[in-house]
C-alpha atoms as an extended CHARMM CRD file, in Angstrom:
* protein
*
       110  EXT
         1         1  UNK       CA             97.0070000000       72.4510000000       91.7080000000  PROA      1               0.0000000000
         2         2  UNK       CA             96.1190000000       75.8870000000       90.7350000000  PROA      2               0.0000000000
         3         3  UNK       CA             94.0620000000       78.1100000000       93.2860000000  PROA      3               0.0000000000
         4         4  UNK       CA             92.1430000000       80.3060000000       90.8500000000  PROA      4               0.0000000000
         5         5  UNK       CA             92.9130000000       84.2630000000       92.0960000000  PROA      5               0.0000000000
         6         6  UNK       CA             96.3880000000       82.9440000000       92.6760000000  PROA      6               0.0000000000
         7         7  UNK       CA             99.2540000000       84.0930000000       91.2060000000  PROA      7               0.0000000000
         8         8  UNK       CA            100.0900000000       80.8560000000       89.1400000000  PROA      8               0.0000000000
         9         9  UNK       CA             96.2180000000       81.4350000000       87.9700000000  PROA      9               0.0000000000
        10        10  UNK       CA             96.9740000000       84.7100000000       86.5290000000  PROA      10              0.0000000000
        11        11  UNK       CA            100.1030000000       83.5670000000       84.2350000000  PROA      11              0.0000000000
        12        12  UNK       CA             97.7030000000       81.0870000000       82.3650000000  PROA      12              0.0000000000
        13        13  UNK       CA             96.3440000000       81.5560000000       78.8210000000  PROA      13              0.0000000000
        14        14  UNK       CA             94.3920000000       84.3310000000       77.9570000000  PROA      14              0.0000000000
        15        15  UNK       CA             95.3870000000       86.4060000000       81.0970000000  PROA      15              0.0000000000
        16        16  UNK       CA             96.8810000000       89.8910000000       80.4740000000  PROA      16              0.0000000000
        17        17  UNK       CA            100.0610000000       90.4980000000       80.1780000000  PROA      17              0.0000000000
        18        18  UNK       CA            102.4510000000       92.1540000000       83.3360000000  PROA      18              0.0000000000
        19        19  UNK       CA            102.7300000000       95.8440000000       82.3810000000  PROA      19              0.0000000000
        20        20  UNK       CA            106.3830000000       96.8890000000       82.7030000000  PROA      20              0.0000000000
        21        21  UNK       CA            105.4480000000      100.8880000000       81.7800000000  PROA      21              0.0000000000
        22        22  UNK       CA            103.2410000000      103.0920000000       84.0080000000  PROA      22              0.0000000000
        23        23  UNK       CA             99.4600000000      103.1100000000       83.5090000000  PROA      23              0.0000000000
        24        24  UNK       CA             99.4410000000      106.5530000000       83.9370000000  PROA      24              0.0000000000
        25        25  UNK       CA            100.8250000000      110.0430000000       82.6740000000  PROA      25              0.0000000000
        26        26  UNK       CA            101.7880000000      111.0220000000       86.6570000000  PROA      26              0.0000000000
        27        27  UNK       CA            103.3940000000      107.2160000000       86.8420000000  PROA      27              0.0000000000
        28        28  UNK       CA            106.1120000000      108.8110000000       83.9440000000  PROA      28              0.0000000000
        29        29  UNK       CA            106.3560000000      112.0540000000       86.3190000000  PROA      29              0.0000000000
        30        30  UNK       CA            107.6080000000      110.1120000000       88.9540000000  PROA      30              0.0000000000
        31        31  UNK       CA            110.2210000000      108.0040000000       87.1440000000  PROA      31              0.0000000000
        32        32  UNK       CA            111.2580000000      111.6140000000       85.8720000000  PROA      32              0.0000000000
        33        33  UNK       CA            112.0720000000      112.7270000000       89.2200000000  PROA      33              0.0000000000
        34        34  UNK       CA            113.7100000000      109.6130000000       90.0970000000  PROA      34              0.0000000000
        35        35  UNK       CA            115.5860000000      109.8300000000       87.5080000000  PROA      35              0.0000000000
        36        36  UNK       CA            116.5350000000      113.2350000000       88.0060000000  PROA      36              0.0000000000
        37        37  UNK       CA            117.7670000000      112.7450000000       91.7500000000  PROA      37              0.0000000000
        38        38  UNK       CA            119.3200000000      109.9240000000       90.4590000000  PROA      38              0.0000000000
        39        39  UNK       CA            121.6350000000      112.3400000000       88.3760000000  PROA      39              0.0000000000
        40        40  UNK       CA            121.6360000000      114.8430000000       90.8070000000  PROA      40              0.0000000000
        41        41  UNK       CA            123.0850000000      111.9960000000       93.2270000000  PROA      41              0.0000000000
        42        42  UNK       CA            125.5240000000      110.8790000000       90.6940000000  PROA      42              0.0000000000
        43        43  UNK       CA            127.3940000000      114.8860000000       90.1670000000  PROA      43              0.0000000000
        44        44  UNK       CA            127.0060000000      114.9420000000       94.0730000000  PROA      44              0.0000000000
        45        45  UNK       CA            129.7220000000      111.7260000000       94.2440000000  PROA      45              0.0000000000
        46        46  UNK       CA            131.7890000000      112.4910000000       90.9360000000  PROA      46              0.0000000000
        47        47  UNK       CA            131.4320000000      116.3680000000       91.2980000000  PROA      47              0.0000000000
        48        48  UNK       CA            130.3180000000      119.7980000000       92.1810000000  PROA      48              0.0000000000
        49        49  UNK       CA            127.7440000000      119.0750000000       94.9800000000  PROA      49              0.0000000000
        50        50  UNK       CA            126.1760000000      122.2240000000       94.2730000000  PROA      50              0.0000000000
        51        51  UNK       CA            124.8510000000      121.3040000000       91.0100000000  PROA      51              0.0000000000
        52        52  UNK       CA            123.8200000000      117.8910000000       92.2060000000  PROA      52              0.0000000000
        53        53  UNK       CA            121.4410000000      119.2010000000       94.7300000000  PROA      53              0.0000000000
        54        54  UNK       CA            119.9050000000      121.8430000000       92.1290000000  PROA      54              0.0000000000
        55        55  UNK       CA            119.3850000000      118.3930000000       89.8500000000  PROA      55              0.0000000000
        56        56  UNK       CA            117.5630000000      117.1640000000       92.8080000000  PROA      56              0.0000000000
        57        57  UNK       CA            115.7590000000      120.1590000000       93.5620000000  PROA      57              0.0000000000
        58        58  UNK       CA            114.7610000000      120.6540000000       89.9500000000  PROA      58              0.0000000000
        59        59  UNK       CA            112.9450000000      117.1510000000       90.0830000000  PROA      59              0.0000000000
        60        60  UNK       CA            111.2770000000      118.1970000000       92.7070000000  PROA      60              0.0000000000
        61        61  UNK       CA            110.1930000000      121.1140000000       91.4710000000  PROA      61              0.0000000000
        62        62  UNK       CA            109.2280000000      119.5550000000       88.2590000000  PROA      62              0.0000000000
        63        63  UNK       CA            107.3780000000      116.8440000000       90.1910000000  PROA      63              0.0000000000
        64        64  UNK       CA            105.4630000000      119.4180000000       92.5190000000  PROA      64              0.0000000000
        65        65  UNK       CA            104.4630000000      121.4800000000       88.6000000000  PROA      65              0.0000000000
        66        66  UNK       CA            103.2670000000      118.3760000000       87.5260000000  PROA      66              0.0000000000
        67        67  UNK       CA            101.1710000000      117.0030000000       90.1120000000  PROA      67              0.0000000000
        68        68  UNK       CA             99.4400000000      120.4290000000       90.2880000000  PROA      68              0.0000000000
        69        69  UNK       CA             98.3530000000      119.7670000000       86.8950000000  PROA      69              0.0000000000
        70        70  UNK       CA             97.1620000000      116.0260000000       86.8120000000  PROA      70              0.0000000000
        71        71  UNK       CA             93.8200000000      115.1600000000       87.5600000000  PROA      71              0.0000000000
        72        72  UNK       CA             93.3260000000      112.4950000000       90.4570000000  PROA      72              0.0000000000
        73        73  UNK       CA             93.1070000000      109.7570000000       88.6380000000  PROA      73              0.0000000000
        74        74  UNK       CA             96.1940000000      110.3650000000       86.2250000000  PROA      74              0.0000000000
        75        75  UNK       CA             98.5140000000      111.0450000000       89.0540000000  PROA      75              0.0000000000
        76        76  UNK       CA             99.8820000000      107.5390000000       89.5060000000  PROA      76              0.0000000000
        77        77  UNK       CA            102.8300000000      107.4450000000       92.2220000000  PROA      77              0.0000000000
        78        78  UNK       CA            103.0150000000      111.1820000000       92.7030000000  PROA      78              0.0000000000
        79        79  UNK       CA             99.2970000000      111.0150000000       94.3040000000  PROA      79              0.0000000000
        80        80  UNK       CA             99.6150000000      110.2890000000       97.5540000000  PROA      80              0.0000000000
        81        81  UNK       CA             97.2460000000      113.0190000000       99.6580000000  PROA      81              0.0000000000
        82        82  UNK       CA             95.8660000000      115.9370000000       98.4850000000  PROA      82              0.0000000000
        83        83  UNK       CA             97.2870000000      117.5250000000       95.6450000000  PROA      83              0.0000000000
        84        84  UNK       CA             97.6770000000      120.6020000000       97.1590000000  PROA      84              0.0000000000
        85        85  UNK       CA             99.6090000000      118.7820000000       99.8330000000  PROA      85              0.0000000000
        86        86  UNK       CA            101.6210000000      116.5950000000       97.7180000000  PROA      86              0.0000000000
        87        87  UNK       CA            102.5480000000      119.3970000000       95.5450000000  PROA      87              0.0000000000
        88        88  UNK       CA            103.3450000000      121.5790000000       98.2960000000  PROA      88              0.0000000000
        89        89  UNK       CA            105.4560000000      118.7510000000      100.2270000000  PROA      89              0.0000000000
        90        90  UNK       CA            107.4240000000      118.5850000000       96.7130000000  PROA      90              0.0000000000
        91        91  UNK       CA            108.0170000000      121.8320000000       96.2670000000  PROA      91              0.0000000000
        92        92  UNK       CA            108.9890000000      122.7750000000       99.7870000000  PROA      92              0.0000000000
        93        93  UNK       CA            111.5580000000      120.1820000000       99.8990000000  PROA      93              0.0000000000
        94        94  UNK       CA            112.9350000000      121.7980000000       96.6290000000  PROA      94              0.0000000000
        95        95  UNK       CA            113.0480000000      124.8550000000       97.5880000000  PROA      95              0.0000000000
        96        96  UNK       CA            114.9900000000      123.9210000000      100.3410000000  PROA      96              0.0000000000
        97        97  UNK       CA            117.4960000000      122.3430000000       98.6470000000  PROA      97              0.0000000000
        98        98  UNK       CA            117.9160000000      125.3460000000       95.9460000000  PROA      98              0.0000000000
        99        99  UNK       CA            118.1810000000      127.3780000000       98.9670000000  PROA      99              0.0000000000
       100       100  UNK       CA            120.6290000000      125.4890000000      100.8930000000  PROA      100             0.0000000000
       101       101  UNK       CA            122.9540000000      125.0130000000       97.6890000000  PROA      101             0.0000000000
       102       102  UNK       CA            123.0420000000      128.8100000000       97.2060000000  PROA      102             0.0000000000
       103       103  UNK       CA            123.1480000000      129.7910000000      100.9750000000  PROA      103             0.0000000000
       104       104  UNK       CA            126.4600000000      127.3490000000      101.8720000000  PROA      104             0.0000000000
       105       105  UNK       CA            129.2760000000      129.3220000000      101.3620000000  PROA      105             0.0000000000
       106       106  UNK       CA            132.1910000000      128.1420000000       99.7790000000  PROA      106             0.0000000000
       107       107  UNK       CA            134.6970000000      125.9610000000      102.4750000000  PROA      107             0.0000000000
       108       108  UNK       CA            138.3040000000      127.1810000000      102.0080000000  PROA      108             0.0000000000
       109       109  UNK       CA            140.7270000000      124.2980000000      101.3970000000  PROA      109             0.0000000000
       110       110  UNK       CA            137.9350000000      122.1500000000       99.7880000000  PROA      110             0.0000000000
């Protein structure tokens, strides 16, 4: 038996397909900055931590750019608040890390 509203109700006939991409232009933002910390992660285990963290910080960055510029309703995952708090949250966090990656000075013997 089928409850209609249910989730077996909504893989009948002549229901819409699943979406598997973002609805939205901000939902693309945020895989880019996943995607970017995921690289950023990656040269921080198989490299020069330094440029891993300014990967991370660069998504951030871009993220914080990005949802300055989207309207409400396109920014998709990045849209949490207010813009100008989401935006600022972003970039502070990237800043952070660009500073903190420049600031650390270089540990002899490693």
């Amino acid at each position: 038996m089928v409850v209609p509203g249910s989730r077996a109700d909504d893989q009948g006939a002549g229901s819409p397909r699943r979406r598997w991409l973002p609805a939205h232009l901000g939902g693309y933002a945020y895989l880019a900055v996943l995607a970017a910390g995921a690289v950023g992660l990656w040269i921080v285990t198989t490299g020069d931590w330094r440029v891993g963290v300014r990967w991370m910080a660069a998504g951030l960055l871009g993220g914080a750019a990005v949802r300055l510029v989207l309207a409400e309703r396109q920014a998709g995952m990045l849209g949490v608040r207010n813009r100008y708090v989401d935006a600022g949250a972003l970039a502070a966090v990237g800043v952070a890390l660009l500073l903190l990656a420049s600031g650390i000075p270089e540990q002899p013997g490693m």
